[in-house]
C-alpha positions as CSV (number, residue, x, y, z in Angstrom):
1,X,12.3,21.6,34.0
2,X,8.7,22.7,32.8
3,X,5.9,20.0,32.6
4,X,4.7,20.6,29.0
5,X,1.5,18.4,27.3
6,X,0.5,18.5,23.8
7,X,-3.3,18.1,23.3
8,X,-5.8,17.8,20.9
9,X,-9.2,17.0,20.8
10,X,-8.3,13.1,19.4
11,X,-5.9,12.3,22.1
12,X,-2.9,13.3,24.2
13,X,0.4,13.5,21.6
14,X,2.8,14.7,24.5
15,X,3.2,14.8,28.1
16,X,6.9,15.6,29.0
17,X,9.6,17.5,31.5
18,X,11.6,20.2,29.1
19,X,14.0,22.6,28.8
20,X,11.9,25.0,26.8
21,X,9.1,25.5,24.2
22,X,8.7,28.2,21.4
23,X,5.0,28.6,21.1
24,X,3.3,30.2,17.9
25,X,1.2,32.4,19.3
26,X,-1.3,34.8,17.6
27,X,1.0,37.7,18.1
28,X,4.6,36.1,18.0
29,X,6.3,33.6,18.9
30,X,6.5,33.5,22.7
31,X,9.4,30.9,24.3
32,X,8.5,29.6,27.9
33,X,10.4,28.3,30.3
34,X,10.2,27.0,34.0
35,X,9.4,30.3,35.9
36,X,7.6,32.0,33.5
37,X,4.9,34.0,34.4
38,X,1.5,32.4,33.6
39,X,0.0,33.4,30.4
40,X,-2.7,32.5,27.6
41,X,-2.8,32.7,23.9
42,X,-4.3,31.9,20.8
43,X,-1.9,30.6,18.4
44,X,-1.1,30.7,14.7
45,X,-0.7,27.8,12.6
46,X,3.1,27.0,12.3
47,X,6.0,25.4,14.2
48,X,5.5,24.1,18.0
49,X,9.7,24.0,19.0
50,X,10.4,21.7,21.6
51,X,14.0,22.4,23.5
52,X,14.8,18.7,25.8
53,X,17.9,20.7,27.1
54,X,19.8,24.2,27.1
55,X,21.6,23.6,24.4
56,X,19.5,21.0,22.2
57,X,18.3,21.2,18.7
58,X,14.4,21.8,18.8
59,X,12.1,19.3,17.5
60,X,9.5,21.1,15.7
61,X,5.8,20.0,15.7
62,X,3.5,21.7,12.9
63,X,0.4,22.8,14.7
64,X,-2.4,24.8,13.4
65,X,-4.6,26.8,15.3
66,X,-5.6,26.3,19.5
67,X,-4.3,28.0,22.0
68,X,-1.4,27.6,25.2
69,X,-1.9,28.3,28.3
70,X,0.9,28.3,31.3
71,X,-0.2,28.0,34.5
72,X,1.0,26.2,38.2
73,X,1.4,22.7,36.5
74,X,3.3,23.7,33.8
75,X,2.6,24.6,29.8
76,X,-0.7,23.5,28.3
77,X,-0.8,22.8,24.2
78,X,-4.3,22.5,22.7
79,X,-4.3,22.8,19.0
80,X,-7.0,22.0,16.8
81,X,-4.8,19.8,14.5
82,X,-0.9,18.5,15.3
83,X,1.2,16.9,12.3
84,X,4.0,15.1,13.9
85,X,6.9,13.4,11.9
């Protein structure tokens, strides 16, 4: 699983063990998963898709700008703004 958090600079929104995440990143849309080779990037405002398990429907978070960064402890989320729900 891959230790993913959801920050931004109000509060923590998420802090969770998933299957995968689809982050909107500056220059695509970049899915991560456990193993994935540590990255950085900027994003793009649009849809933060959060996989549980394999073969879940993703829940989709509306973020708008930030950036994501993978690294030893897992995937890192910090957008400027996050509409949930």
């Amino acid at each position: 699983m891959l230790h993913f958090e959801l920050v931004t600079p109000a509060r923590l929104v998420r802090s969770e063990d998933v299957y995968m995440v689809v982050v909107p990143g500056s220059e695509g849309e970049e899915g991560v998963l456990e193993g994935h080779a540590p990255y950085m990037t900027t994003m793009r405002n649009g849809a933060l898709k959060i996989y549980r398990t394999e073969n879940a429907a993703p829940e989709e978070i509306q973020v708008e700008g930030g950036f994501a960064e993978l690294g030893r402890d897992g995937l890192t989320v910090l957008a400027e703004h996050v509409a949930e729900g």
